[in-house]
C-alpha positions as protocol buffer text, in pm:
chain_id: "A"
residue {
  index: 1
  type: UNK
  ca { x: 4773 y: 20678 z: -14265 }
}
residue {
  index: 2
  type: UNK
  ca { x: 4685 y: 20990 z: -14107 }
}
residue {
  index: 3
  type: UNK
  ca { x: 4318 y: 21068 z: -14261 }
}
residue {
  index: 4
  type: UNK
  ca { x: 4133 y: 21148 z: -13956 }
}
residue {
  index: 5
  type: UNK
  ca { x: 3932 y: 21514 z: -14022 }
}
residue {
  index: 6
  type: UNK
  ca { x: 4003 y: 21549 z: -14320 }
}
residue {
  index: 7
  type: UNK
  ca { x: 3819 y: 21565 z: -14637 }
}
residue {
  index: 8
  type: UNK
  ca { x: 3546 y: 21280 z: -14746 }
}
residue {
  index: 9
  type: UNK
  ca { x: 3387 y: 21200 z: -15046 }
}
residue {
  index: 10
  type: UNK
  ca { x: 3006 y: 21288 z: -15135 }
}
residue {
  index: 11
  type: UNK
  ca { x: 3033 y: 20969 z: -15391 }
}
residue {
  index: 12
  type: UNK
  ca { x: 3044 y: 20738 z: -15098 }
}
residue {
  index: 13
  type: UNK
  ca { x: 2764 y: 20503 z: -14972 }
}
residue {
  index: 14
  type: UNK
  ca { x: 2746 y: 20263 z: -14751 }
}
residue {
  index: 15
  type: UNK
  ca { x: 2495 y: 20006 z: -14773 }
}
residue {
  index: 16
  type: UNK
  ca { x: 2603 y: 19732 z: -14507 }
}
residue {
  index: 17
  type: UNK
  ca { x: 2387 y: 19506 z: -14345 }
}
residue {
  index: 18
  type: UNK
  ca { x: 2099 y: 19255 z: -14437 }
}
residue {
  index: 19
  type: UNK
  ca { x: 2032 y: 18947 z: -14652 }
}
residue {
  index: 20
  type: UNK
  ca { x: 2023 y: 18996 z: -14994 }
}
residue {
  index: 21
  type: UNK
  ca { x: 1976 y: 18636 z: -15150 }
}
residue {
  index: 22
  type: UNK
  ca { x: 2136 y: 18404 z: -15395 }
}
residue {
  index: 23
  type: UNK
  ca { x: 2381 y: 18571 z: -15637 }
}
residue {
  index: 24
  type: UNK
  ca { x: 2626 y: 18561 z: -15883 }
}
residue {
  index: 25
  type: UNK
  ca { x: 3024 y: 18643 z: -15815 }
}
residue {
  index: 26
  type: UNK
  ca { x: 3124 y: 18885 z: -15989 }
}
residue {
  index: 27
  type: UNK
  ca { x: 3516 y: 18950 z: -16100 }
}
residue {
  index: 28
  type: UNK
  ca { x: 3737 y: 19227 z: -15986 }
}
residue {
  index: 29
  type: UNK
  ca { x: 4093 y: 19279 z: -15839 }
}
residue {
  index: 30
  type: UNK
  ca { x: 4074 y: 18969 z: -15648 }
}
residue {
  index: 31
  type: UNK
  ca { x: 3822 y: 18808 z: -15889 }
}
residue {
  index: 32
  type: UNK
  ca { x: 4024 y: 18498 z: -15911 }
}
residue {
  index: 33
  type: UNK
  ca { x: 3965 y: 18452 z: -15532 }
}
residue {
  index: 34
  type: UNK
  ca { x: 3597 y: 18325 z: -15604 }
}
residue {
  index: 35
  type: UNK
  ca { x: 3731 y: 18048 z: -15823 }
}
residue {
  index: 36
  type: UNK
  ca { x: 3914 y: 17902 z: -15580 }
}
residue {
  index: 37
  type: UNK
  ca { x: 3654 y: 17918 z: -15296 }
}
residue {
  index: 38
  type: UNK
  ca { x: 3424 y: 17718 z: -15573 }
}
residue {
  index: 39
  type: UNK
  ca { x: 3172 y: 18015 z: -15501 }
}
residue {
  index: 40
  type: UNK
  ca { x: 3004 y: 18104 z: -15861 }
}
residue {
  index: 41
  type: UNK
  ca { x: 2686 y: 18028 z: -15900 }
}
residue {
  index: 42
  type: UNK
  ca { x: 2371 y: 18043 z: -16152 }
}
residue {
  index: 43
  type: UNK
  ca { x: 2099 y: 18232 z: -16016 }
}
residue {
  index: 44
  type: UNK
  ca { x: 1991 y: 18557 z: -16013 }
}
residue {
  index: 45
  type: UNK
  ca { x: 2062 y: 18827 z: -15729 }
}
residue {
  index: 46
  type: UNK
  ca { x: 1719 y: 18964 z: -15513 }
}
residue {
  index: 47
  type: UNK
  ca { x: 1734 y: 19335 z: -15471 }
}
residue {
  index: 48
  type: UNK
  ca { x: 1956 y: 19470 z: -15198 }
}
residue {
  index: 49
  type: UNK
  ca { x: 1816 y: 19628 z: -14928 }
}
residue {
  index: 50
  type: UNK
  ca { x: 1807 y: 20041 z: -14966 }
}
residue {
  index: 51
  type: UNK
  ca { x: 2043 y: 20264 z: -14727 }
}
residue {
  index: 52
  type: UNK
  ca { x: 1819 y: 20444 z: -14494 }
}
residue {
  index: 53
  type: UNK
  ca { x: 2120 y: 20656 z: -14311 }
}
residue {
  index: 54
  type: UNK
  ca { x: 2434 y: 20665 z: -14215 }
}
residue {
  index: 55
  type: UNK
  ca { x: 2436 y: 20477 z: -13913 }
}
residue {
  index: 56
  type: UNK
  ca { x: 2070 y: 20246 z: -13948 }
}
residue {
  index: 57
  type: UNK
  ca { x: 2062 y: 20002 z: -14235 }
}
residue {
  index: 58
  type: UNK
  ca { x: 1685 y: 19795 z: -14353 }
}
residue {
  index: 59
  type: UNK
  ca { x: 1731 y: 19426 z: -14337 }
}
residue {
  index: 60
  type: UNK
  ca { x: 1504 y: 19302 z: -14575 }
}
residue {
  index: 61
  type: UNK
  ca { x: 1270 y: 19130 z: -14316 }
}
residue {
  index: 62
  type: UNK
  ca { x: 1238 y: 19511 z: -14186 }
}
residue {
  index: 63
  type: UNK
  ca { x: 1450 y: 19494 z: -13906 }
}
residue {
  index: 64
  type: UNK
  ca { x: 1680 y: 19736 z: -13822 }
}
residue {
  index: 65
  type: UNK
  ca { x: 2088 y: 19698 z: -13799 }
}
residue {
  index: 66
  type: UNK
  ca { x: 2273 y: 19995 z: -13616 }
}
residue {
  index: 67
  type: UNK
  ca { x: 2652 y: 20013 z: -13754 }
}
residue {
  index: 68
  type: UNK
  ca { x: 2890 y: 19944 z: -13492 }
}
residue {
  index: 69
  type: UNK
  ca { x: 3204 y: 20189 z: -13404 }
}
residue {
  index: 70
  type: UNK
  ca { x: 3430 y: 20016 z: -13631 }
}
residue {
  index: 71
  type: UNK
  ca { x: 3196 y: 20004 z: -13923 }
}
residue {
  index: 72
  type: UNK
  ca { x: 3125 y: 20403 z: -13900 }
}
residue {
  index: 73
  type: UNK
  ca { x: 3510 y: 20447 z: -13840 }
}
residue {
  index: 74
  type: UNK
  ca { x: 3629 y: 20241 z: -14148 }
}
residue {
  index: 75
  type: UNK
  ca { x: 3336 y: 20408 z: -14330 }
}
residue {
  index: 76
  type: UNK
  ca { x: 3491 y: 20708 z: -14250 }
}
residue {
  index: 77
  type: UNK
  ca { x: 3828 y: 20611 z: -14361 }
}
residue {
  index: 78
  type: UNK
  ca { x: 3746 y: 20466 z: -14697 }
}
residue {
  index: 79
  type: UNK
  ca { x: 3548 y: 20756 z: -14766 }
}
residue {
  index: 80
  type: UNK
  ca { x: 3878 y: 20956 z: -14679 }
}
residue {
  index: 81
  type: UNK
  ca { x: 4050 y: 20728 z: -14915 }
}
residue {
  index: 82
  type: UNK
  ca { x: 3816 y: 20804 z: -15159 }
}
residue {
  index: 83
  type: UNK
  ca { x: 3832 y: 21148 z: -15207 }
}
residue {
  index: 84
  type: UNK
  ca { x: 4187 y: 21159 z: -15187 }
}
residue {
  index: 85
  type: UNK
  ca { x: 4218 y: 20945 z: -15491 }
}
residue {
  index: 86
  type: UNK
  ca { x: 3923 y: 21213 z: -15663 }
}
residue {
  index: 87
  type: UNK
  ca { x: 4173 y: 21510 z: -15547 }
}
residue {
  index: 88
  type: UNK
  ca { x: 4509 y: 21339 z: -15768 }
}
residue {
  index: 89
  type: UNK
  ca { x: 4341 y: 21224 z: -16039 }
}
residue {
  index: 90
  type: UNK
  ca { x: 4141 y: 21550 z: -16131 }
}
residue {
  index: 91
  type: UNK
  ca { x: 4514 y: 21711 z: -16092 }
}
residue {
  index: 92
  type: UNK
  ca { x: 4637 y: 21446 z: -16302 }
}
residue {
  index: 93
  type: UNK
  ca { x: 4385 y: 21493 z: -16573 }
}
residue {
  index: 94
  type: UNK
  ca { x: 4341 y: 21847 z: -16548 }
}
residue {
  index: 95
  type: UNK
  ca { x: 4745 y: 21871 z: -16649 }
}
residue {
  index: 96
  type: UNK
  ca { x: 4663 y: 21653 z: -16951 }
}
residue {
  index: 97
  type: UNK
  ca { x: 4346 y: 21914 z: -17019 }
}
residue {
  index: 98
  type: UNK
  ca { x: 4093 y: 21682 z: -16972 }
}
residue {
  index: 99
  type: UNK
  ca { x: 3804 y: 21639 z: -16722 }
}
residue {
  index: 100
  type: UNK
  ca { x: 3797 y: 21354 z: -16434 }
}
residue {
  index: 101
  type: UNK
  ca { x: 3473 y: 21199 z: -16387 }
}
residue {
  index: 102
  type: UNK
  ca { x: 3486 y: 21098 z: -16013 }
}
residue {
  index: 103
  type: UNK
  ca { x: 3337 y: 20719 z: -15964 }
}
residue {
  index: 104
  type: UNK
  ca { x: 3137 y: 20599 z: -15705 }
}
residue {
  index: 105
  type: UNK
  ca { x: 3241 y: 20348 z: -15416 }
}
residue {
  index: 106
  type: UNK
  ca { x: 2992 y: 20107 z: -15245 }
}
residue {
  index: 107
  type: UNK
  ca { x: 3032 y: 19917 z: -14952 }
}
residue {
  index: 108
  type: UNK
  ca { x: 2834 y: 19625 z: -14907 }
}
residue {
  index: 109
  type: UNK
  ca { x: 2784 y: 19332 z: -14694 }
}
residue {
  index: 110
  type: UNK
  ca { x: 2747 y: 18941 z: -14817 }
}
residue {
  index: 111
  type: UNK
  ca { x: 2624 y: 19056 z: -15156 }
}
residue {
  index: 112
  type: UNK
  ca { x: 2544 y: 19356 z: -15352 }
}
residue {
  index: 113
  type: UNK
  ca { x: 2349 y: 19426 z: -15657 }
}
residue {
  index: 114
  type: UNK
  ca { x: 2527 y: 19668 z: -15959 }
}
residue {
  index: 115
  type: UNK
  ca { x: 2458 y: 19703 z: -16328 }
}
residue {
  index: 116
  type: UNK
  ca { x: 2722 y: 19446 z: -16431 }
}
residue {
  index: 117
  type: UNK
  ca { x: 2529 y: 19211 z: -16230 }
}
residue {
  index: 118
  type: UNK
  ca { x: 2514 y: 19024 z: -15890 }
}
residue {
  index: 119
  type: UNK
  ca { x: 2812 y: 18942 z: -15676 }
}
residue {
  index: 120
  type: UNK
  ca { x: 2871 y: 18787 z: -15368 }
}
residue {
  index: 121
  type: UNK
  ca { x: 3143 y: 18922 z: -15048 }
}
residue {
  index: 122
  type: UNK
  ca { x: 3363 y: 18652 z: -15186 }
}
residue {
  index: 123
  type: UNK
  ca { x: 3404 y: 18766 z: -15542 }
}
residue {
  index: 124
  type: UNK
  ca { x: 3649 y: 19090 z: -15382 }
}
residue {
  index: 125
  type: UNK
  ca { x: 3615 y: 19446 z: -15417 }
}
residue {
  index: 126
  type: UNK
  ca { x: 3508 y: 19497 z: -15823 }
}
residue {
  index: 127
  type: UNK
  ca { x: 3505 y: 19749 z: -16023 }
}
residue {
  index: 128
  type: UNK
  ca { x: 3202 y: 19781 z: -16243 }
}
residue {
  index: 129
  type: UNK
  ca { x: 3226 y: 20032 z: -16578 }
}
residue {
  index: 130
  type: UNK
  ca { x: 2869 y: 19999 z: -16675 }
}
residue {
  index: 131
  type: UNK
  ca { x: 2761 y: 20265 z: -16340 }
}
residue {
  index: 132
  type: UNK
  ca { x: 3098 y: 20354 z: -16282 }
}
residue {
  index: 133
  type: UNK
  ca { x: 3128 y: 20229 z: -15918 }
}
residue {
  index: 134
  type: UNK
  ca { x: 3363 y: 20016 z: -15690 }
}
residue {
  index: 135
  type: UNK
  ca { x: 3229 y: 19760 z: -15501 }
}
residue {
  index: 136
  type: UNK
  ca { x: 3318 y: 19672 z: -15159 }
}
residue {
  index: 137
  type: UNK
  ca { x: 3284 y: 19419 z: -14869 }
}
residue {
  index: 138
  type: UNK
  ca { x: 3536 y: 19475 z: -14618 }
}
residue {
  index: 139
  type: UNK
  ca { x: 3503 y: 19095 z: -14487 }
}
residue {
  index: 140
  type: UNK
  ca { x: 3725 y: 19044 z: -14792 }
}
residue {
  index: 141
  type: UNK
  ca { x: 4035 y: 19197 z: -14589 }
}
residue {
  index: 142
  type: UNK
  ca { x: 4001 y: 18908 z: -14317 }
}
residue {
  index: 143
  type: UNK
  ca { x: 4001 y: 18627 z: -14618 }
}
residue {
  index: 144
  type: UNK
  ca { x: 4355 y: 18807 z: -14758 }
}
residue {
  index: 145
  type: UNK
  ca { x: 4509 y: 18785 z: -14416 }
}
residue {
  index: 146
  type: UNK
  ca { x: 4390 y: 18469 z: -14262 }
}
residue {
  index: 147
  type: UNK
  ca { x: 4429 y: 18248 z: -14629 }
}
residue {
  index: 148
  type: UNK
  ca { x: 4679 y: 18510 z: -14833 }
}
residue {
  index: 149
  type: UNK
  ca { x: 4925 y: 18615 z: -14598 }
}
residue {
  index: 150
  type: UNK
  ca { x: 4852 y: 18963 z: -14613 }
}
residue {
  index: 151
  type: UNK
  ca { x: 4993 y: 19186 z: -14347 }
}
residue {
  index: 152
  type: UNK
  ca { x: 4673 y: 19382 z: -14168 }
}
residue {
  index: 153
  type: UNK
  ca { x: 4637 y: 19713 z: -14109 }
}
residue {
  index: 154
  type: UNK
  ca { x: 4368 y: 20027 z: -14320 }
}
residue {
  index: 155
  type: UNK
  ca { x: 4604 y: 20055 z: -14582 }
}
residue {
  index: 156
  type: UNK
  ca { x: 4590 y: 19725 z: -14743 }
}
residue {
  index: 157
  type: UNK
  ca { x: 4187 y: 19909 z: -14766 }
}
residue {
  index: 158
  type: UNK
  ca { x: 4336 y: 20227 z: -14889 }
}
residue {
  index: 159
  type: UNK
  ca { x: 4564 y: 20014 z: -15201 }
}
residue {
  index: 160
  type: UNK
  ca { x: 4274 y: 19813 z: -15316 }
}
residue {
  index: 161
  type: UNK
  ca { x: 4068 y: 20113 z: -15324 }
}
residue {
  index: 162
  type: UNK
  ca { x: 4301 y: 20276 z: -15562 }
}
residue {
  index: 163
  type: UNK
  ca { x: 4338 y: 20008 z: -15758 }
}
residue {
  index: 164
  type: UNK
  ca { x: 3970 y: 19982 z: -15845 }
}
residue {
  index: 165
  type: UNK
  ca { x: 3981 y: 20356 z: -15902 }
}
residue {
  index: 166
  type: UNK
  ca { x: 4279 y: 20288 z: -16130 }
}
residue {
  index: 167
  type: UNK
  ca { x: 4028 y: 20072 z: -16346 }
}
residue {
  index: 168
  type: UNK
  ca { x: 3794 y: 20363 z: -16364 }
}
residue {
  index: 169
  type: UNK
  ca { x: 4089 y: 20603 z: -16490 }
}
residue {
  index: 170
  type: UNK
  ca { x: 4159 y: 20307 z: -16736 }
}
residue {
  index: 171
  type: UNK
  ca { x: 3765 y: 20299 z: -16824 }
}
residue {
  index: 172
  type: UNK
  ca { x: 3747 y: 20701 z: -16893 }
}
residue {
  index: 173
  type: UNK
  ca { x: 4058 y: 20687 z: -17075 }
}
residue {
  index: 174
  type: UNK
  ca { x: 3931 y: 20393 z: -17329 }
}
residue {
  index: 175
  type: UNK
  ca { x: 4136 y: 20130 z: -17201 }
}
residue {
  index: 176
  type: UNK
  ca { x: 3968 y: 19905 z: -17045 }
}
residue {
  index: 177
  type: UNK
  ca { x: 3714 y: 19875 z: -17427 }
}
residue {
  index: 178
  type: UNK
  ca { x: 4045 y: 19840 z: -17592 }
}
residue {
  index: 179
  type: UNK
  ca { x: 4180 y: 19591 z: -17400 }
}
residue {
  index: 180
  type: UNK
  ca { x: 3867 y: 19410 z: -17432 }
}
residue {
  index: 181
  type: UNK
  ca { x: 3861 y: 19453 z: -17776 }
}
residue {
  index: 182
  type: UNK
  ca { x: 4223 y: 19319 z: -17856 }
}
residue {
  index: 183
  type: UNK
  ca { x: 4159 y: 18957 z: -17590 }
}
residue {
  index: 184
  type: UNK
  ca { x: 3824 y: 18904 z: -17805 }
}
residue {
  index: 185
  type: UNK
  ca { x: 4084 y: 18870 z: -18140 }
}
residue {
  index: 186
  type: UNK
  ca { x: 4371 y: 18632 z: -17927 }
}
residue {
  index: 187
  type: UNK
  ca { x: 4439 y: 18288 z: -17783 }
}
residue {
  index: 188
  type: UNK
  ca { x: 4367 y: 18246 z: -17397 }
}
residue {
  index: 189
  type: UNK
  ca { x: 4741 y: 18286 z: -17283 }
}
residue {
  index: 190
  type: UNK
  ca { x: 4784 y: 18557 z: -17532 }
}
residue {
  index: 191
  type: UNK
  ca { x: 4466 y: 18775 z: -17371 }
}
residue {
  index: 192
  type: UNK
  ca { x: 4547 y: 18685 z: -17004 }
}
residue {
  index: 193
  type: UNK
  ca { x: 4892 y: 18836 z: -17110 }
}
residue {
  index: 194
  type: UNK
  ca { x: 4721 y: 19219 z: -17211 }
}
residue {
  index: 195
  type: UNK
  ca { x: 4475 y: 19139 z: -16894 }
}
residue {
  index: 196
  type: UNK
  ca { x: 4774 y: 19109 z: -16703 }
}
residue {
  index: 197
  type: UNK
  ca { x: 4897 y: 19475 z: -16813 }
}
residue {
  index: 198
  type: UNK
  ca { x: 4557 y: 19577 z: -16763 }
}
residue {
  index: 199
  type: UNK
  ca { x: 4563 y: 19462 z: -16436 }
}
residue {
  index: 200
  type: UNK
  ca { x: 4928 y: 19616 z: -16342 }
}
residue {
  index: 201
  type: UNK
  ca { x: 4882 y: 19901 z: -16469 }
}
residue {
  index: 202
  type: UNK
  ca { x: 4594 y: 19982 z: -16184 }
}
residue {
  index: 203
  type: UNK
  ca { x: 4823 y: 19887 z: -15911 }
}
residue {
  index: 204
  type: UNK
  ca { x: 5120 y: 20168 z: -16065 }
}
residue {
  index: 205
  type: UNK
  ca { x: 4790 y: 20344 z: -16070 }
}
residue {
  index: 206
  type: UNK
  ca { x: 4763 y: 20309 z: -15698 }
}
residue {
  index: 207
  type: UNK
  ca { x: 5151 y: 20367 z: -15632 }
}
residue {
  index: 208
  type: UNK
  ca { x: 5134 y: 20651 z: -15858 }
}
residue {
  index: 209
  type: UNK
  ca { x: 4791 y: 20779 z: -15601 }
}
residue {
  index: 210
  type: UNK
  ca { x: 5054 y: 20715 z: -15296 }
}
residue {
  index: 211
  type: UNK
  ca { x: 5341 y: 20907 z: -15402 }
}
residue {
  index: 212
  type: UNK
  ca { x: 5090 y: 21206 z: -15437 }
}
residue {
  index: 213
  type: UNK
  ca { x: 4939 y: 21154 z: -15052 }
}
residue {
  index: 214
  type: UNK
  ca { x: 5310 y: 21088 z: -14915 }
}
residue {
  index: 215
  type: UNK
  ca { x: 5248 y: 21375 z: -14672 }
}
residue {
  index: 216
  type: UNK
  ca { x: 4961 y: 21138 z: -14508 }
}
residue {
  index: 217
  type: UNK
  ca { x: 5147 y: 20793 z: -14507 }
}
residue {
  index: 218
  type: UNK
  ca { x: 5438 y: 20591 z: -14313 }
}
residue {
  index: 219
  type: UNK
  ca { x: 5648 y: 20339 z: -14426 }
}
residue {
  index: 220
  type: UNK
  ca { x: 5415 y: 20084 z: -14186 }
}
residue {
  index: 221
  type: UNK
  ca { x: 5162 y: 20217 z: -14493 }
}
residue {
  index: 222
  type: UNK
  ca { x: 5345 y: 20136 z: -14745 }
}
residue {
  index: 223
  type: UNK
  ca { x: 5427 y: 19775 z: -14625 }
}
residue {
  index: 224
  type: UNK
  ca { x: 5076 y: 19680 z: -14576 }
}
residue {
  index: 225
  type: UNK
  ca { x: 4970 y: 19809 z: -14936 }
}
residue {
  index: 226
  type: UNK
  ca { x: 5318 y: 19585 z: -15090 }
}
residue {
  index: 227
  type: UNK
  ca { x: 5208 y: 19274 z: -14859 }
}
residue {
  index: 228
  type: UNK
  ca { x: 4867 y: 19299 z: -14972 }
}
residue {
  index: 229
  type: UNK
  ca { x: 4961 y: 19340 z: -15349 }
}
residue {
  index: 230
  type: UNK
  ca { x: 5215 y: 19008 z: -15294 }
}
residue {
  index: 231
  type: UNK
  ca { x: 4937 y: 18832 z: -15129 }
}
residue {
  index: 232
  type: UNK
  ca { x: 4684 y: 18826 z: -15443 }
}
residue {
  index: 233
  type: UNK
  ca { x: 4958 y: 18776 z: -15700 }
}
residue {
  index: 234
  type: UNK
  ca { x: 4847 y: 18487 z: -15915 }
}
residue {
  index: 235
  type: UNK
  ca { x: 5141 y: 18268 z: -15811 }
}
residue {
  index: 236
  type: UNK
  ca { x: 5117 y: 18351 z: -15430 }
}
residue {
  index: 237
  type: UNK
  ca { x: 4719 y: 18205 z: -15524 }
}
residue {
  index: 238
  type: UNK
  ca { x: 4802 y: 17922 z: -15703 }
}
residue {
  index: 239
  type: UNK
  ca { x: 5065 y: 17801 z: -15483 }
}
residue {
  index: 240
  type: UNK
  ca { x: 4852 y: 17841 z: -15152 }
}
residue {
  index: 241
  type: UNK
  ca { x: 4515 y: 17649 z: -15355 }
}
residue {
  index: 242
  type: UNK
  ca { x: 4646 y: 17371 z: -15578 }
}
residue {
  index: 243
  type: UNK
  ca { x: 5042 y: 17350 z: -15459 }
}
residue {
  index: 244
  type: UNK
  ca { x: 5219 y: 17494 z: -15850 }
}
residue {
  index: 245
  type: UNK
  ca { x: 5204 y: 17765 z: -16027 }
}
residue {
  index: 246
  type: UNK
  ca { x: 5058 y: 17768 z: -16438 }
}
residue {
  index: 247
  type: UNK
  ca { x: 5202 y: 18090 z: -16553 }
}
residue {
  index: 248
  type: UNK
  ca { x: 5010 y: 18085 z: -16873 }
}
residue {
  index: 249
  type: UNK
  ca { x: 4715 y: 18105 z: -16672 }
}
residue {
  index: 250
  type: UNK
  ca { x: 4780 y: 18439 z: -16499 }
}
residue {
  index: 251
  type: UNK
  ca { x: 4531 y: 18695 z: -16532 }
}
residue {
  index: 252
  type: UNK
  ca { x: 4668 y: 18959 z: -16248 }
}
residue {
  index: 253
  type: UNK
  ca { x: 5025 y: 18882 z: -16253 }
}
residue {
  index: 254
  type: UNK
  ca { x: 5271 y: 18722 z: -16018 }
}
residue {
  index: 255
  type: UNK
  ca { x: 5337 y: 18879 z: -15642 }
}
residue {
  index: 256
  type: UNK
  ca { x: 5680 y: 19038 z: -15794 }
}
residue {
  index: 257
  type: UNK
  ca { x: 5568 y: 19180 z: -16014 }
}
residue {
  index: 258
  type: UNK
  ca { x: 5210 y: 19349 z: -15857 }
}
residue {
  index: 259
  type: UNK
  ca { x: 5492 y: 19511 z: -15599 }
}
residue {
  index: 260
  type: UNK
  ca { x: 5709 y: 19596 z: -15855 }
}
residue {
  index: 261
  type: UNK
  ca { x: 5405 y: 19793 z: -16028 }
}
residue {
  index: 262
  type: UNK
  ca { x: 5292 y: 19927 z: -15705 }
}
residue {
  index: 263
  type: UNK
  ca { x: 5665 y: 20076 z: -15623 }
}
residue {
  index: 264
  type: UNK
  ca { x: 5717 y: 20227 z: -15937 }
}
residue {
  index: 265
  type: UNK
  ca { x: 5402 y: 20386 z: -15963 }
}
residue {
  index: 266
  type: UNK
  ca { x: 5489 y: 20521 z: -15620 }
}
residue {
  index: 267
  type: UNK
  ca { x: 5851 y: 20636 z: -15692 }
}
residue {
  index: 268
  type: UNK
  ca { x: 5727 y: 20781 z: -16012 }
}
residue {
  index: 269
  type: UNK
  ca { x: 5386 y: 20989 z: -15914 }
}
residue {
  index: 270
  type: UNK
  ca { x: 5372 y: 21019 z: -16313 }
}
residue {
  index: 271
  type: UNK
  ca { x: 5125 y: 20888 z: -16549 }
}
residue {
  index: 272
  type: UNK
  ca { x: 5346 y: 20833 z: -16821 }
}
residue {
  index: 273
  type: UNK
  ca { x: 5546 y: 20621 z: -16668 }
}
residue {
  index: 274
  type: UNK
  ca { x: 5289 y: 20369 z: -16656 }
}
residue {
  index: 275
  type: UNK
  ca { x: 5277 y: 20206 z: -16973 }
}
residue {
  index: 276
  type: UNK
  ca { x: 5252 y: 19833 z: -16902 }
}
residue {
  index: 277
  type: UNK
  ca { x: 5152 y: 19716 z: -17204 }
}
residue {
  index: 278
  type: UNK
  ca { x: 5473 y: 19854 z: -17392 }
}
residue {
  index: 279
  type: UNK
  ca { x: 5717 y: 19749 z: -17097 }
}
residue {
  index: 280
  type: UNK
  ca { x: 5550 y: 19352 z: -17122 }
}
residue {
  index: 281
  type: UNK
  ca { x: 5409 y: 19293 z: -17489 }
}
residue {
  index: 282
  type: UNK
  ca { x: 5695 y: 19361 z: -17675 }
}
């Protein structure tokens, strides 16, 4: 992806570094991930430490931690990311004459505090409605390609990024307290089918956020962001942790059908054209 000079986002911070205590995992695109590292856990998160600049982060013994090149450059890039997904969704909304409320985007280290509680590195990048922020701890991307397969590269980043951003779209746009609404009235395998459209509809979010930034990307791009949405599929999971695959017990949806989303939302670049929950609940 070429994002080097260009734009970033003002709704980025980065608050790497330090110890931050005993928390709670918290859910997300990958939430599924902390149930099979056996990672949840009762108590109650400390306060994170408090970014003190760009570069210098406060442990919370009071020792310093200077970010290394990589961490500034990635910084750099997902804050690139970032505001490229603010620049096609305020188009996107501003055609439909409403108003796009950009989200913030966190990047943490080992655990973070937000307002929908604690969560832990291993929990994967969240979204969180209550402050409407994404969550991030890029150690995550090391976990999908040394356990999941995933192929490496920024742009794997760059996908799950959107996709979070994609559950802020779905937040401003009611879905998300709808969907929430209609799982509260229906049997387990009936809800984790309308989580499941929740869930693909945010990665035809992130296609749709890739066909619009085309100019930027190469089909390398593109490979990474389908290898890393067939890597957290919940049968690619299942199959890797406990050796089968319990369909009715999807919450994300299968590998085929995360890429499927993913590509169509990509071919498409329209929102209307990503109605999940008509194309699987009928």
């Amino acid at each position: 992806m070429k994002w080097e000079g260009r734009r970033k986002s003002k709704n980025f911070e980065d608050r790497r570094g330090g110890n931050t205590g005993k928390v709670v995992a918290g859910g997300g695109l990958i939430g599924i991930i902390a149930i099979v590292f056996h990672l949840l856990s009762g108590g109650d998160s400390q306060e994170i430490m408090q970014m003190v600049s760009d570069q210098m982060l406060q442990r919370q013994d009071g020792t310093q931690i200077e970010l290394t090149e990589e961490d500034r450059r990635l910084g750099d890039f997902v804050a690139t990311v970032l505001a490229d997904t603010e620049d096609v969704w305020h188009q996107a909304f501003n055609e439909r004459g409403m108003s796009f409320r950009e989200p913030k985007l966190i990047l943490f280290r080992d655990a973070v505090q937000s307002a929908c509680g604690g969560a832990s590195a291993n929990s994967g990048p969240f979204y969180c409605p209550a402050d409407e922020s994404v969550y991030m701890d890029l150690s995550f991307f090391d976990i999908l390609q040394s356990r999941f397969g995933a192929k490496g590269g920024d742009f794997a980043i760059a996908y799950v990024i959107a996709h979070e951003v994609g559950h802020h779209v779905q937040h401003q746009l009611g879905i998300l307290k709808e969907v929430h609404q209609i799982r509260s009235r229906l049997s387990e395998t009936d809800g984790n089918r309308v989580h499941v459209a929740m869930e693909l509809q945010a990665d035809f979010y992130a296609g749709m956020w890739a066909h619009h930034i085309d100019d930027y990307l190469s089909s390398q791009d593109i490979d990474q962001a389908l290898s890393a949405a067939a890597a957290v599929g919940n049968d690619a999971i299942q199959k890797r942790t406990q050796g089968y695959v319990v369909a009715e017990s999807f919450t994300h949806g299968s590998s085929a059908q995360r890429t499927e989303w993913f590509t169509r939302g990509y071919k498409s670049g329209k929102m209307e054209d990503g109605d999940t929950f008509a194309a699987l609940l009928q």
